[in-house]
C-alpha positions in Angstrom: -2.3 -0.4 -14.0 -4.0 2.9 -13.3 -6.5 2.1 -16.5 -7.4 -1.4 -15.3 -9.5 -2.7 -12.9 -10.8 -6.2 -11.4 -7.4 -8.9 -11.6 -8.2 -10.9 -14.8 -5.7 -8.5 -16.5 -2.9 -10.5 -14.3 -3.1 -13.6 -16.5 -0.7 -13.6 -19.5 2.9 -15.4 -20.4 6.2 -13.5 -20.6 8.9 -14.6 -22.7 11.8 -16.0 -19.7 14.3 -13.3 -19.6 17.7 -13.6 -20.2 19.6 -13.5 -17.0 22.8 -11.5 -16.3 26.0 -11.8 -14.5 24.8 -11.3 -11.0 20.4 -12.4 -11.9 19.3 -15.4 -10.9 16.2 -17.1 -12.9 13.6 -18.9 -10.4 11.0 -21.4 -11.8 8.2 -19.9 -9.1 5.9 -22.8 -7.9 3.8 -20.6 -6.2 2.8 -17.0 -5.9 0.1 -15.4 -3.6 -1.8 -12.1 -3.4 -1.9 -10.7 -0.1 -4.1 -7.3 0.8 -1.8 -5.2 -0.3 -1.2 -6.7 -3.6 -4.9 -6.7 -4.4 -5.2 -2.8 -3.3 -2.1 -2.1 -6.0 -3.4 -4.5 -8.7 -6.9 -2.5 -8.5 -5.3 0.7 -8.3 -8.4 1.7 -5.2 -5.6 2.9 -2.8 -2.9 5.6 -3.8 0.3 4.4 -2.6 3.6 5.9 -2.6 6.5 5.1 -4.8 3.9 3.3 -6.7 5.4 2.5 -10.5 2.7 2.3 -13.1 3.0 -1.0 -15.1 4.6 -2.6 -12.5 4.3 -6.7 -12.2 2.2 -6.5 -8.8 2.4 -9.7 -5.8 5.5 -10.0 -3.1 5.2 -13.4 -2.3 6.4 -16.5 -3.9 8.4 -19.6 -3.5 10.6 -21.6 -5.9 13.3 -24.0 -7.4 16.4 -21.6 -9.0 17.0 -22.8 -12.5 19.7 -20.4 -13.8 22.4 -17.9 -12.4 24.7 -15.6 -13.4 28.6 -16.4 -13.6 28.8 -13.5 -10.7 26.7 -15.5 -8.3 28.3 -17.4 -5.7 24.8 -18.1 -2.9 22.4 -19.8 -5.4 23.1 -22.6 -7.3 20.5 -24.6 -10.0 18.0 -26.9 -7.9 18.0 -24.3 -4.2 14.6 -24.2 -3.3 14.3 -20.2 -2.3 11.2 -17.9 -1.6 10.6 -14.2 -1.8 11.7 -11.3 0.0 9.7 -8.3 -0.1 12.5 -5.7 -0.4 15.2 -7.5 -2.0 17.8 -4.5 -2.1 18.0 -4.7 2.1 19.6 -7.0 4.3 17.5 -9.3 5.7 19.1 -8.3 9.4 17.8 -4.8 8.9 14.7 -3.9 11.2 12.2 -3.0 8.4 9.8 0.1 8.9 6.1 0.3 6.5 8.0 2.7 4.2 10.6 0.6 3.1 8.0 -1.9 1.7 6.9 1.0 -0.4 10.0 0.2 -2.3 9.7 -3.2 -2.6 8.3 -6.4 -5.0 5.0 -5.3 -7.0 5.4 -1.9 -6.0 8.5 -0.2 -7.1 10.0 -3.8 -8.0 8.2 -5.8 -10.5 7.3 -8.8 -8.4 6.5 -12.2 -8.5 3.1 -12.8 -10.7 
């Protein structure tokens, strides 16, 4: 992303993934772009733990279509929405750095 500039880069299809054991596939019905996922999508601000071709935006919300034969929380049809750092407990008090680490910024995110 270092190379691009402006967001009309953003707009392209993937192919849908294949999912493993322990994924689970979400049909997002909505994504948004906060300020911080404008500053890493126009590369202006250099940020730490910042991946280079990563999928940028944190936010979303959607209907799970698929999971993995390891995954016992989700089932097809749960309506779920994002969280920022998915690799910590959502009972952990969260300090600016760990976002570093989290969806469109070390984690491919939601766009």
């Amino acid at each position: 992303m270092s190379q691009k500039s402006g967001l009309s880069w953003l707009i392209h299809d993937h192919p849908i993934p294949e999912i493993g054991d322990q994924d689970v596939l979400v049909r997002l019905h909505a994504a948004s772009l906060n300020y911080r996922d404008i500053l890493i999508a126009k590369s202006t601000v250099p940020l730490p733990f910042f991946r280079p071709g990563v999928i940028p935006a944190s936010d979303g919300a959607g209907v799970v279509e698929k999971v993995g034969i390891k995954v016992q929380e989700f089932r097809p049809g749960d309506r779920v929405c994002t969280y920022i750092i998915p690799h910590m407990p959502e009972s952990k008090q969260l300090c600016l750095i760990d976002t570093c680490h989290g969806l469109g910024q070390a984690v491919d995110g939601t766009l």
